[in-house]
C-alpha positions in Angstrom: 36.4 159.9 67.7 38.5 157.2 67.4 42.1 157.7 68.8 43.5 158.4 72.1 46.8 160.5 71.9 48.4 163.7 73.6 48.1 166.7 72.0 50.3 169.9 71.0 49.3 173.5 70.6 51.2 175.3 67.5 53.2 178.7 68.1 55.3 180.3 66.4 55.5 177.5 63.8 56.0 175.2 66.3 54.0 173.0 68.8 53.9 173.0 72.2 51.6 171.7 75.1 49.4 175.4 76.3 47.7 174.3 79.4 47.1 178.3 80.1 45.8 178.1 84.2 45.7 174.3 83.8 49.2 174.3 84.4 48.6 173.2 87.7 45.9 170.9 87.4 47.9 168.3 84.8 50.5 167.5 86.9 47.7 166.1 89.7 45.4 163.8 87.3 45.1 161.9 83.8 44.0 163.9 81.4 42.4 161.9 78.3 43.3 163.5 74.4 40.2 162.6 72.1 40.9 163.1 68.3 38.1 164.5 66.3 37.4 162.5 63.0 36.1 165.2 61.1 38.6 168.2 59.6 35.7 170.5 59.4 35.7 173.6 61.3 32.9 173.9 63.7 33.4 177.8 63.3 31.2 179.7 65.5 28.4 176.7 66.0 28.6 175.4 69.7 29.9 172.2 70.9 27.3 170.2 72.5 28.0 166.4 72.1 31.0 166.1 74.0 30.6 165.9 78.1 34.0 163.9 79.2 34.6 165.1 82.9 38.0 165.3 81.6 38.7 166.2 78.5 40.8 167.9 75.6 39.6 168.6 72.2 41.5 169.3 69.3 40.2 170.9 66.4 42.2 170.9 63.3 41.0 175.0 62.5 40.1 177.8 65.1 36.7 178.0 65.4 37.2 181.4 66.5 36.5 182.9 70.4 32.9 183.2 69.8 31.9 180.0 70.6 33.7 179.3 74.0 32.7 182.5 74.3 29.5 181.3 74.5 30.1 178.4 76.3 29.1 176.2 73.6 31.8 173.0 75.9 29.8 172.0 79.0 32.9 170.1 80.7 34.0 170.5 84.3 37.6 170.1 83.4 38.2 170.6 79.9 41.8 171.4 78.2 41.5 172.9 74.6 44.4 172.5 72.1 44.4 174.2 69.0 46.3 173.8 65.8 46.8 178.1 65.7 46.6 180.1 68.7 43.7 181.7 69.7 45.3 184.2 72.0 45.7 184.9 75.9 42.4 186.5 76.4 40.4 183.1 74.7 42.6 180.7 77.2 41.4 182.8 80.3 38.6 180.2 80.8 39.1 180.3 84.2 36.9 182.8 84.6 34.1 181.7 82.5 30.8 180.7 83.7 30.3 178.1 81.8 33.6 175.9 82.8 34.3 174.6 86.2 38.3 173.8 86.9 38.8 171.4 89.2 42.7 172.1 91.0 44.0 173.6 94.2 43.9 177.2 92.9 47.4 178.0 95.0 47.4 181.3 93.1 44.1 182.5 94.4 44.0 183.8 98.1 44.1 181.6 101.1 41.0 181.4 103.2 41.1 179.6 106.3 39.3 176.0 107.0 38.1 175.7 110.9 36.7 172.7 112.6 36.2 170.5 115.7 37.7 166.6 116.5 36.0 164.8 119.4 35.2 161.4 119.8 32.0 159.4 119.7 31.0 160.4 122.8 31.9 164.2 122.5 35.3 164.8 124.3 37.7 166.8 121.9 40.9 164.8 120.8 44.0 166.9 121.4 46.3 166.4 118.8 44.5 165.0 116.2 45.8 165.4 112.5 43.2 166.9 110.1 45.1 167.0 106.6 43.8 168.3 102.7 44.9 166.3 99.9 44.2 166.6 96.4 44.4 163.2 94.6 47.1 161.2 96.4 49.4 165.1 96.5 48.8 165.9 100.1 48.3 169.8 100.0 48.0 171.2 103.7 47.9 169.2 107.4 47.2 171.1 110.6 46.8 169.0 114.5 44.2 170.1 116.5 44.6 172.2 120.0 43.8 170.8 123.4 40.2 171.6 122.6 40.3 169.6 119.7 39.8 172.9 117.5 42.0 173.3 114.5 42.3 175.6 111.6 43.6 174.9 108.3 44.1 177.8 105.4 43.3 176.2 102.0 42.7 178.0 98.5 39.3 177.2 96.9 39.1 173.5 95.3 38.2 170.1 95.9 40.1 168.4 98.6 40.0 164.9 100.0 39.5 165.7 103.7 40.8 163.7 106.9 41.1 163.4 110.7 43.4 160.9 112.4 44.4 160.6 116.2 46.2 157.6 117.6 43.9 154.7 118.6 41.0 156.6 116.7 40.0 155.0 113.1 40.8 157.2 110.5 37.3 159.3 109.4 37.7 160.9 105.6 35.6 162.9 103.5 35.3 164.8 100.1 34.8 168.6 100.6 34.6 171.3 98.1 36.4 174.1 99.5 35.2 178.1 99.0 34.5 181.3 100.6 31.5 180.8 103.2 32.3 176.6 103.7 31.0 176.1 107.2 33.1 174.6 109.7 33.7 170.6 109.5 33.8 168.6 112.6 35.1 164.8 112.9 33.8 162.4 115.2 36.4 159.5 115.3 35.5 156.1 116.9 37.5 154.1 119.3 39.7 151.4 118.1 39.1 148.0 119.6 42.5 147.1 122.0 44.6 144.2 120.3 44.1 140.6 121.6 46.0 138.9 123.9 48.8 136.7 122.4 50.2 133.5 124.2 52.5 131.1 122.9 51.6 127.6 122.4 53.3 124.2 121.4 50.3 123.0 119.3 50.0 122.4 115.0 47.1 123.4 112.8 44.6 121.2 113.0 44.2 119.3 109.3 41.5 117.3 108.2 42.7 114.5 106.2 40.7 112.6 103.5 40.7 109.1 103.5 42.5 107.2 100.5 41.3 106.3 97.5 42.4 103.0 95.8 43.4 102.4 92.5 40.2 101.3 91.0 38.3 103.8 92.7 37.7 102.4 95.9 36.9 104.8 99.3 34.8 105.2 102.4 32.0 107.2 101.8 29.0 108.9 104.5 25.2 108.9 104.6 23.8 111.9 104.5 20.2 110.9 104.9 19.6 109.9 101.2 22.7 108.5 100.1 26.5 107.7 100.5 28.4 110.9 99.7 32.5 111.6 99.6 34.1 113.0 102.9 34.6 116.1 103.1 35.8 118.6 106.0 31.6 119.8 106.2 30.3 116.3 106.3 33.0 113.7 108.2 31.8 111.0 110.8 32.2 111.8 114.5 35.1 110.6 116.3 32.8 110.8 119.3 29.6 108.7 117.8 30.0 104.9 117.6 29.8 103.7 113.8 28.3 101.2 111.7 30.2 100.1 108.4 28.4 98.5 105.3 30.1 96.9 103.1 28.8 95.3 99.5 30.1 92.2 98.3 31.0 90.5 94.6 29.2 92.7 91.5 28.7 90.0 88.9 29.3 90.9 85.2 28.3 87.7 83.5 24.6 86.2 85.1 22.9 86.6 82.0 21.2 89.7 83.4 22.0 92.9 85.2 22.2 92.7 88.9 19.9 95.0 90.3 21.4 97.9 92.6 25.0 97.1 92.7 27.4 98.7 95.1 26.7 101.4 97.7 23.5 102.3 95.9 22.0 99.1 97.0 21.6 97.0 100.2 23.4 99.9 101.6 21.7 102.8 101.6 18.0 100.5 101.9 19.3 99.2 105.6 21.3 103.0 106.3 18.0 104.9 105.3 15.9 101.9 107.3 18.3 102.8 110.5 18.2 106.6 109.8 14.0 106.6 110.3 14.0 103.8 113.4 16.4 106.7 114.9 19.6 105.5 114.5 19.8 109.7 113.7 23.9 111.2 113.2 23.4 111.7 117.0 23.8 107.8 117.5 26.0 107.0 115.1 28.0 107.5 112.1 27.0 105.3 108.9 29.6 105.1 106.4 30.1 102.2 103.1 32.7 100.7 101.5 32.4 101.6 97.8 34.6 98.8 96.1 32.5 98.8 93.1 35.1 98.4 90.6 37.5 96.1 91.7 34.6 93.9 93.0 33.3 93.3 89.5 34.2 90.4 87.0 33.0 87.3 85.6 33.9 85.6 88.6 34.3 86.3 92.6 37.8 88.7 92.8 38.2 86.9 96.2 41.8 87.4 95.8 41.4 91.1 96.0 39.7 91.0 99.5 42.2 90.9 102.1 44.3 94.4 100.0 41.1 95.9 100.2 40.5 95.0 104.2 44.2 96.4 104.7 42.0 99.9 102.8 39.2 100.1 104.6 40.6 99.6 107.7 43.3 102.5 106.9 40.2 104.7 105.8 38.6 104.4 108.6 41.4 105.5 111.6 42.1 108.4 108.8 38.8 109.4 109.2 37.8 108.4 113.4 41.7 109.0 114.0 43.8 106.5 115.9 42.8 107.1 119.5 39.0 106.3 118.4 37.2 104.4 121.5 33.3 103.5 120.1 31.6 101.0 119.1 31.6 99.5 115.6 29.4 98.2 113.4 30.4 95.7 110.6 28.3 94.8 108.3 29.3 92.8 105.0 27.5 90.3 102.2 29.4 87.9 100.6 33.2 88.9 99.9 32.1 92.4 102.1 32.3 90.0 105.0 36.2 89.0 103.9 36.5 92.6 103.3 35.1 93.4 106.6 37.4 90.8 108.2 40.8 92.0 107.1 39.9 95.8 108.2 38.9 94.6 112.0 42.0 92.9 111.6 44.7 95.4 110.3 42.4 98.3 113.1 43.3 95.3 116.0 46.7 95.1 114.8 46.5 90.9 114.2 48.1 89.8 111.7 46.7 85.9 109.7 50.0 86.1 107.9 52.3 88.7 107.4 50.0 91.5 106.3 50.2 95.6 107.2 48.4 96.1 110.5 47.9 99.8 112.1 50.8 100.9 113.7 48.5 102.7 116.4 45.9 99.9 117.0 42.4 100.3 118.0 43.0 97.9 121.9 40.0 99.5 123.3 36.7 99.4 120.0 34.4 96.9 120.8 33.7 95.4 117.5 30.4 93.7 116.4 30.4 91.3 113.3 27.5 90.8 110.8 27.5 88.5 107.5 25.3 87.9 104.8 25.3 85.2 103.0 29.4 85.2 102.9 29.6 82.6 100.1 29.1 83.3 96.5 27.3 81.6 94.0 28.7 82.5 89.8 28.4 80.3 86.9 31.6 78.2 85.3 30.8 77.2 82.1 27.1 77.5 82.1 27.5 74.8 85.1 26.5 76.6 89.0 28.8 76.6 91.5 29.6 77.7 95.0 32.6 80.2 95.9 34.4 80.9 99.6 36.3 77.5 100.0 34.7 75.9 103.1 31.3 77.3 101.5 28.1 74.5 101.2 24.5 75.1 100.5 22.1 76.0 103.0 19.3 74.7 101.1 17.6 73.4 104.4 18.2 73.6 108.1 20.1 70.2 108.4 22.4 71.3 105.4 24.4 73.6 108.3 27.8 72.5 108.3 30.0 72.7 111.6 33.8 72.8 111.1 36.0 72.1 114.0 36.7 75.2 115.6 40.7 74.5 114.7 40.5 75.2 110.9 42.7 77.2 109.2 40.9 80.5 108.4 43.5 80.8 105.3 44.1 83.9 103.4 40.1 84.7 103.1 38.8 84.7 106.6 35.5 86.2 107.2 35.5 86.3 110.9 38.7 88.5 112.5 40.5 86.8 115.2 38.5 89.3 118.1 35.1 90.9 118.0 32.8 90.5 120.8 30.0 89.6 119.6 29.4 88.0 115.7 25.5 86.7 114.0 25.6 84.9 110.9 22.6 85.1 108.1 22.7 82.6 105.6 19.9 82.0 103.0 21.9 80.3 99.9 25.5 80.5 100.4 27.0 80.5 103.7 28.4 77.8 105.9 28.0 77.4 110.3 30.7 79.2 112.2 31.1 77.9 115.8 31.6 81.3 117.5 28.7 83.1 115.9 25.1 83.5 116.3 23.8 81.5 113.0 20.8 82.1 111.5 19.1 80.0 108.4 16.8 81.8 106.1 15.6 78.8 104.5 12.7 80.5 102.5 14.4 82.6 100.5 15.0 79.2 98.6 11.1 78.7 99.0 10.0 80.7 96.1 9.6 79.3 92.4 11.1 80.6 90.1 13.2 83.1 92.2 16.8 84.1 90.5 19.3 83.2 93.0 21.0 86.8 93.1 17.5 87.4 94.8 18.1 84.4 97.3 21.5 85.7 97.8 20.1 89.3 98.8 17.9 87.8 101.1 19.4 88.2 104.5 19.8 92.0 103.9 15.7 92.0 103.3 15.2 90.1 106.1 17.2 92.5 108.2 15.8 95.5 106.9 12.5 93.7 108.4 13.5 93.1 111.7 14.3 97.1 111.4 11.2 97.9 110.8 10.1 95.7 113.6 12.5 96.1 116.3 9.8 94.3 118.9 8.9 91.5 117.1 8.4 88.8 119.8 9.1 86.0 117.6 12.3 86.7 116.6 15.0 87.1 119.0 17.9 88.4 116.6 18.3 91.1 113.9 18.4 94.6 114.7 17.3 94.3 118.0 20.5 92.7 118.9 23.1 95.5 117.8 25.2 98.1 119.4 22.9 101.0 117.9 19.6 99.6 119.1 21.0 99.7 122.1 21.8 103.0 122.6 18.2 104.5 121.3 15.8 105.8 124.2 13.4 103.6 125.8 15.6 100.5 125.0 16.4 98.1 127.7 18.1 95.1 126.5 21.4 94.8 126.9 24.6 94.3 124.3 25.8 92.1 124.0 23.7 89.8 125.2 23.8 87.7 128.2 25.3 84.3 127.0 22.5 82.3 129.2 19.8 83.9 127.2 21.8 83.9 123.4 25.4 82.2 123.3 27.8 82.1 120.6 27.6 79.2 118.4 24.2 78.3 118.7 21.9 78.1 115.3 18.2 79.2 114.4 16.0 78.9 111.5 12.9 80.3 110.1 9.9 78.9 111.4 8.9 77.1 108.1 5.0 77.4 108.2 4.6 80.9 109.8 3.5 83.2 107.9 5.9 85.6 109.9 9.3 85.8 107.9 10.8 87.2 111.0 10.0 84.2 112.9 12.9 81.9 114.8 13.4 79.2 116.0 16.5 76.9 117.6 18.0 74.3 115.0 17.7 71.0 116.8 20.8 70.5 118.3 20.7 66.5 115.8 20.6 68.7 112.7 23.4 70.7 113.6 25.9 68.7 115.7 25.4 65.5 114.2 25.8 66.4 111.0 28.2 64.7 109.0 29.1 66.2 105.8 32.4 65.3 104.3 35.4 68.0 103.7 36.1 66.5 100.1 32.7 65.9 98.7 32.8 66.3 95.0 36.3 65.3 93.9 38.2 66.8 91.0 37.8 65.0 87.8 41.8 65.0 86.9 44.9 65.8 89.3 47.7 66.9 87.8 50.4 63.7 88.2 53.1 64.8 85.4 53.5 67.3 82.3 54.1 65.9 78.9 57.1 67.7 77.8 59.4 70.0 79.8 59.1 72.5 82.3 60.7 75.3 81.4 61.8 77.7 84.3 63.3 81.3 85.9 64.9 81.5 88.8 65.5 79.0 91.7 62.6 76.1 90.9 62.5 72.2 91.7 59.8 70.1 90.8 58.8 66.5 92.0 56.1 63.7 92.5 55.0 63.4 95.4 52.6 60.4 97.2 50.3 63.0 99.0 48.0 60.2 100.9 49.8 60.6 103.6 49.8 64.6 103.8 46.2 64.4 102.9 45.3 63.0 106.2 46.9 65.6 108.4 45.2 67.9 106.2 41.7 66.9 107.0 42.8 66.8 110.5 43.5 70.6 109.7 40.1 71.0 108.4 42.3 71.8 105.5 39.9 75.0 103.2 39.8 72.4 100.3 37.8 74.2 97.1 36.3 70.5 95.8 33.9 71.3 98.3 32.1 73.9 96.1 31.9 71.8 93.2 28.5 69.7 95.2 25.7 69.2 93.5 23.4 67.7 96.3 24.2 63.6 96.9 27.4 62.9 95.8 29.8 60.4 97.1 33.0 61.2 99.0 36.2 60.4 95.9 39.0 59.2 97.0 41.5 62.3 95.5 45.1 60.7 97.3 45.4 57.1 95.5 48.1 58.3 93.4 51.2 61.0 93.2 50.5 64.4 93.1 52.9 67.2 91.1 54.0 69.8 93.6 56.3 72.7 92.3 58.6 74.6 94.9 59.6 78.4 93.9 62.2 80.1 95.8 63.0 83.7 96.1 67.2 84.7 96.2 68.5 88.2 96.2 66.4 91.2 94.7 68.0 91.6 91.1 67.2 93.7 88.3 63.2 94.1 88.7 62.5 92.5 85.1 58.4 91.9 85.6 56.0 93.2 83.3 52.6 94.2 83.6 51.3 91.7 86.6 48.4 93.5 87.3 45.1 93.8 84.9 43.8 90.9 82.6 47.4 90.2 81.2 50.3 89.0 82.6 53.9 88.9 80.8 57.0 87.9 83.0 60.2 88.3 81.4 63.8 86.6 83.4 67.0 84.7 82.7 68.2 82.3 85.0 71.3 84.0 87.3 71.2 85.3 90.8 67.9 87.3 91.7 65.8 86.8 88.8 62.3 85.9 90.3 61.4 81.9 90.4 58.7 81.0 87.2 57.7 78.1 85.8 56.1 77.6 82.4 54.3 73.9 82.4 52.9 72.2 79.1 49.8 70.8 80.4 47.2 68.7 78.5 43.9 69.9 79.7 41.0 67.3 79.9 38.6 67.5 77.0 35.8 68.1 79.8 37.7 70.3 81.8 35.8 73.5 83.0 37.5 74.4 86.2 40.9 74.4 87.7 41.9 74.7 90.9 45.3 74.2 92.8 46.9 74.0 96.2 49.8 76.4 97.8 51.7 77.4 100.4 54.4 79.7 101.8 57.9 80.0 103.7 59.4 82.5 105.0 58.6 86.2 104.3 57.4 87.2 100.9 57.7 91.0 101.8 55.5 92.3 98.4 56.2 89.3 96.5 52.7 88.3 94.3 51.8 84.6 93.4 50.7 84.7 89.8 49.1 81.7 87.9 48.2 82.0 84.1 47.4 80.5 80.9 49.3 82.2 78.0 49.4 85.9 78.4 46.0 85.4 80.6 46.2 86.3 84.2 43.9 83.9 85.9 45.0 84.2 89.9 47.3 86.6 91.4 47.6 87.2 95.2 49.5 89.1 97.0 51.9 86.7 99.3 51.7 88.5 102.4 48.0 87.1 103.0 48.9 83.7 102.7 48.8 81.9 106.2 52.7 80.9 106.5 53.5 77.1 106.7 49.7 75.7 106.1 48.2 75.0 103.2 45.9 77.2 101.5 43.9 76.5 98.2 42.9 79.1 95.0 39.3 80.3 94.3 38.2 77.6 91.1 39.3 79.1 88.0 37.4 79.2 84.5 39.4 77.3 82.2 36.8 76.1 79.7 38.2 78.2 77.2 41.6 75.4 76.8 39.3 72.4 77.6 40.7 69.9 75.5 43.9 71.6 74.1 47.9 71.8 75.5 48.7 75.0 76.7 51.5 76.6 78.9 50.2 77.1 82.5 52.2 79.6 84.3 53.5 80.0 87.8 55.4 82.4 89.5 56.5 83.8 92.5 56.7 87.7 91.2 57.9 91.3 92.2 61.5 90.7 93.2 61.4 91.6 96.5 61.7 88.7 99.2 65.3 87.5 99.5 64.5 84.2 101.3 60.6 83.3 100.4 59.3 79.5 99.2 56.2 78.8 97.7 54.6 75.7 96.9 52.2 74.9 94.4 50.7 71.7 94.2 47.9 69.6 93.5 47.0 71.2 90.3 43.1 69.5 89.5 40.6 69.9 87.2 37.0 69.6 87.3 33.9 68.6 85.1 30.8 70.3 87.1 27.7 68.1 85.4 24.9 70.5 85.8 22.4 69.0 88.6 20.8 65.3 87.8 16.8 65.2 87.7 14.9 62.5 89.4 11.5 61.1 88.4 9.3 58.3 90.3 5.6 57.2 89.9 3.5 57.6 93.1 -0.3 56.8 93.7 -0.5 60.3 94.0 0.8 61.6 90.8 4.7 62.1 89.1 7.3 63.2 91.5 10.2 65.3 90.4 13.2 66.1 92.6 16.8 68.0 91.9 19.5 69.5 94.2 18.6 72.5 96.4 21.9 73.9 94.8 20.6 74.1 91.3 18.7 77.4 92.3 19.4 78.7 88.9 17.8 76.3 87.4 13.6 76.4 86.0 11.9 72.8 85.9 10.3 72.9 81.6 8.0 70.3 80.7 6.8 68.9 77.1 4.3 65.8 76.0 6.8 65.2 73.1 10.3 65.2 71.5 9.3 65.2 68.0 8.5 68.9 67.8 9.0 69.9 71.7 7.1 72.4 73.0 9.0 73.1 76.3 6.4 75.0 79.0 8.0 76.2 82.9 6.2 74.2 85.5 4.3 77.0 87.8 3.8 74.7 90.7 5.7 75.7 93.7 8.1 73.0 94.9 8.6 72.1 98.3 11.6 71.4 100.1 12.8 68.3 101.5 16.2 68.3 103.7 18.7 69.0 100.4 16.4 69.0 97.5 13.4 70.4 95.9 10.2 67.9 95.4 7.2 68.5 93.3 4.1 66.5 92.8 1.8 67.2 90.3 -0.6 64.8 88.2 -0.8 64.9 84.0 -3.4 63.9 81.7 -0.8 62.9 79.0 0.4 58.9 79.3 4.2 60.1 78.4 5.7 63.6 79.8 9.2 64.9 79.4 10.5 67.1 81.9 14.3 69.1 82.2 16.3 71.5 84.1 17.4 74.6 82.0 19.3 77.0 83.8 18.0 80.6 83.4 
């Protein structure tokens, strides 16, 4: 059998549909036509194979009466169409035993259905509908008397059977009807009344996820193992305080993979470590900044930090919502801290320039500040240097640098203007802040042959200790002095804490011969107060004066020579964020940078034209303009870089509002700094991150400025002091004692091994395994040889 059609019976010559007492029954259900295959009569053989509840079979040649006779079709509805007629008395199948026909069987006698509604408990429902259907054709429907009785005449068949009442549910069965069907009684069960209904003035509630930034970045949750996404099932607590961790710089060119980047890292060691001391989701939320991607890159993307701040800090009302009232937790290492620093700032609603801040503040979060090691250490040209501006080494506890509380915290600060209570941990990078409580971990540099990523992870290990070791006695700060510890049972001291027993702005250091890393004690006020350490220290090697040819500009740009010695006074009255700084090697002297004229460019925004920028963002920048009304101010300047040039670095400043206008420097189609204008501190002089120029060392190239987007009306920007620096690797010193050959270099040159050899003719170069010791800014070693001459050198790793 392969083909479903309808079939016709032939009479007469002619073919017609003979449904005999099926008549009835067709017009109620589907009936399904199977063609047979074969055109063999089956003649008086029975039918066996085919057992279709419903069914017609067509044969193409009568195979006579005697086998339905016989009952050779075991179907309990079954229409048979032949090609000839077999004749009236084959079709009265009806009546055969073998064949059961399935319809209301209105043309047999009416015999009378009786029955009982009540409900569950037993009283009889007056009034109640008990109805027959057949199929979806209802067929018969009685109601029931004030005894609930009914009676309902019905001819024999199957029926769909039901009883209804009003505020009853609905109770149904399937019923085949005959001659000696007892009764059938219905219980019904009680509808539940409807609810109350009062109108309200209220919305939905919606859950909405934080943002996610362009290169990925968003606030994610612990769990208990590890940072997750929000989601509806798993968002912080509006009514538990909350601590925020937030990773710092992911290097892409060290030489070697940094171990545990991101969230993954520092994170989830310190979240896990306050998870099992019983910091439990009861206490307090713990959510991460995951910035992974647009924290990468050859160098320190502190440019990026303050957009990202603006990010967090939006992420993080989304999630606790704008009337959130408990305490919180920052935590952030190296550009995390800036990052933490612009989110306290934009939740606060203060404003370091002309940034977003919330529009619903946070006036009522206490706010507690922690940074690690908020410098950066990356490698220029194969030559190690220091990143964060103001940033010096901490390669001992007299290294600590105090500025005057009245520097300019620029468009990188790592402290926000309020928080109530702030400790500093600085083991390589890192610099003294006045307001904070500032903590030297001195022997992370200790160790030889440590990689410096290792020393710049340090204070989050030491932290994790004082963790694990809430009680220590010897150490006074850590984890025993945060919002979180205080809340956990049993604990009695207070935060913050009292300023008589800990206050702001004084400094400790590790105990350097205990064997307890956790160990404290107070910096002597002489080594911290007294020390002199000069704003300008290694000056650049070349300041831009002039250009050899002609400056080509866009826009509404003057340029002009300019004496800056006197400017350069006021600005060290300033405690101006000056980058030379991070250029020291360890014993330098102070360079006089203002002898001479400085070239200072000024840009200047007019009314929003045509927008005619191209491609700003990413690793190129093109910038196309003519020179009428409201093309953006650009300036392309032929510059002969120095042959020993490996780092640039440049001075700016802004007027007036920049709205979303971006300050762009390049070389070439290279985009080397951009920042958006609206984090730059108006009218005060701010300074770029030092720039990798090694590449052009030597050569004349195009350096690029431009004051970009087109959408500032009235907005000035100053560039100036354009320099360029050298950064010699560290120097190696060598004197002859009575006890033996001692060797000293810069604390700063932690990325460097100490290699010795017995000759230069064929050099065999062999690390020196002695552990050096530290002496105030450099590391010492003593050692004795057998050999009469010894070479040693510093290769960096």
């Amino acid at each position: 059998m392969n083909t479903l059609f309808h079939s016709a019976a032939r009479e007469g010559g002619k073919y017609k549909e003979r449904l005999s007492p099926l008549r009835h029954l067709l017009s109620f259900a589907a009936v399904v036509f199977l063609e047979v295959s074969s055109p063999v009569a089956l003649a008086d053989e029975p039918i066996t194979e085919f057992m279709s509840p419903i069914a017609s079979y067509q044969y193409p040649e009568d195979f006579g009466s005697g086998a339905l006779a016989r009952g050779g079709v075991l179907s309990p509805i079954a229409s048979y169409v032949y090609f000839e007629w077999p004749g009236d008395d084959v079709l009265q199948l009806h009546s055969s035993p073998w064949v059961s026909y399935y319809y209301p069987g209105i043309d047999g006698p009416q015999i009378v259905l009786q029955g009982r509604v009540t409900g569950v408990g037993g009283a009889p429902l007056s009034g109640a509908v008990v109805s027959a259907a057949w199929g979806s054709v209802p067929v018969a429907a009685t109601s029931t008397d004030a005894n609930g009785n009914y009676a309902l005449p019905l001819g024999v068949g199957v029926y769909e059977l039901s009883a209804s009442a009003s505020g009853y549910a609905k109770s149904s069965r399937a019923l085949t009807f005959r001659a000696g069907t007892p009764p059938q009684d219905f219980q019904l069960a009680a509808l539940h009344a409807p609810p109350d209904l009062t109108r309200a003035a209220r919305q939905p509630e919606v859950f909405e996820l934080p943002p996610v930034g362009s290169l990925g970045e968003r606030l994610k949750v612990f769990d208990g193992t590890a940072f997750v996404d929000i989601e509806p099932g798993n968002r912080p607590s509006p009514a538990k305080m909350t601590i925020v961790l937030t990773h710092g710089w992911i290097p892409q060119a060290l030489g070697y993979e940094v171990p545990n980047a991101g969230v993954e890292g520092w994170p989830t060691t310190l979240a896990a470590a306050m998870r099992a001391r019983g910091v439990t989701a009861d206490v307090a939320n713990i959510v991460a900044w995951d910035w992974r991607h647009a924290a990468e890159g050859p160098l320190p993307p502190e440019e990026r930090t303050p957009g990202e701040g603006v990010l967090l800090g939006q992420s993080l009302q989304i999630v606790l919502g704008s009337d959130y009232s408990q305490p919180v937790h920052f935590m952030g290492h190296s550009l995390g801290a800036l990052v933490n620093a612009a989110a306290a700032n934009y939740l606060n609603g203060h404003r370091t320039a002309q940034q977003p801040v919330s529009p619903t503040p946070w006036v009522s979060v206490p706010m507690h500040i922690t940074l690690f090691d908020h410098g950066e250490v990356s490698r220029v040209a194969s030559s190690q240097v220091l990143f964060d501006g103001l940033t010096v080494d901490l390669g001992s506890p007299t290294a600590v640098l105090k500025y005057a509380s009245k520097t300019l915290q620029g468009w990188k600060p790592s402290l926000p203007l309020l928080y109530v209570w702030a400790d500093n941990y600085i083991s390589l990078v890192g610099f003294y802040l006045p307001y904070t409580m500032n903590v030297a971990l001195q022997k992370a540099l200790g160790y030889a042959g440590i990689r410096f990523w290792e020393a710049h992870s340090y204070p989050m290990s030491w932290y994790a200790l004082s963790i694990a070791n809430p009680t220590d006695p010897d150490n006074p700060l850590g984890f025993k002095r945060s919002y979180e510890y205080s809340q956990l049972p049993g604990v009695s001291l207070p935060f913050p804490p009292p300023v008589a027993e800990l206050s702001p702005g004084d400094a400790y250091h590790q105990q350097l011969w205990a064997a307890n890393e956790l160990a404290l004690e107070p910096l002597p006020p002489q080594n911290v107060f007294q020390l002199i350490v000069p704003l300008f220290g290694n000056g650049a090697d070349v300041i831009v004066q002039g250009v050899p040819g002609t400056i080509q500009i866009v826009g509404d740009v003057a340029a002009e020579v300019r004496d800056a010695a006197a400017q350069a006074g006021e600005w060290v009255r300033q405690g101006f964020d000056y980058v030379g700084k991070v250029a020291v090697q360890g014993g330098e002297a102070l360079v006089n940078l203002y002898n001479s004229g400085v070239l200072r460019l000024r840009l200047r925004t007019t009314s929003p034209g045509p927008q005619n920028l191209v491609g700003l963002r990413g690793g190129q920048v093109t910038a196309q303009g003519n020179s009428g009304s409201g093309s953006p101010p650009m300036a392309w300047l032929p510059i002969q870089f120095p042959a020993n040039a490996t780092a640039m670095a440049f001075d700016f400043m802004v007027e007036g509002d920049p709205v979303e206008d971006v300050l762009v420097c390049g070389i070439g189609t290279n985009n080397l700094f951009s920042l958006e204008a609206k984090y730059i501190p108006t009218n005060g002089v701010s300074t770029s991150r030092l720039i990798d120029v090694s590449a052009w060392a030597g050569t004349t190239n195009e350096l690029f400025f431009g004051f970009l987007g087109g959408s500032s009306a009235n907005a000035t920007l100053v560039i100036e002091n354009i320099r360029f620096y050298s950064l010699a690797g560290p120097r190696l010193e060598i004197q002859v004692s009575e006890n033996g050959t001692v060797l000293s270099w810069p604390l700063s040159a932690s990325g460097y091994v100490l290699e010795t050899t017995p000759t230069l003719t064929t050099p065999t170069w062999e690390v020196v395994t002695n552990a050096p010791t530290i002496l105030v800014d450099r590391y010492v070693l003593t050692n004795s040889w057998s050999d009469e001459v010894r070479f040693f050198r510093l290769r960096a790793r």
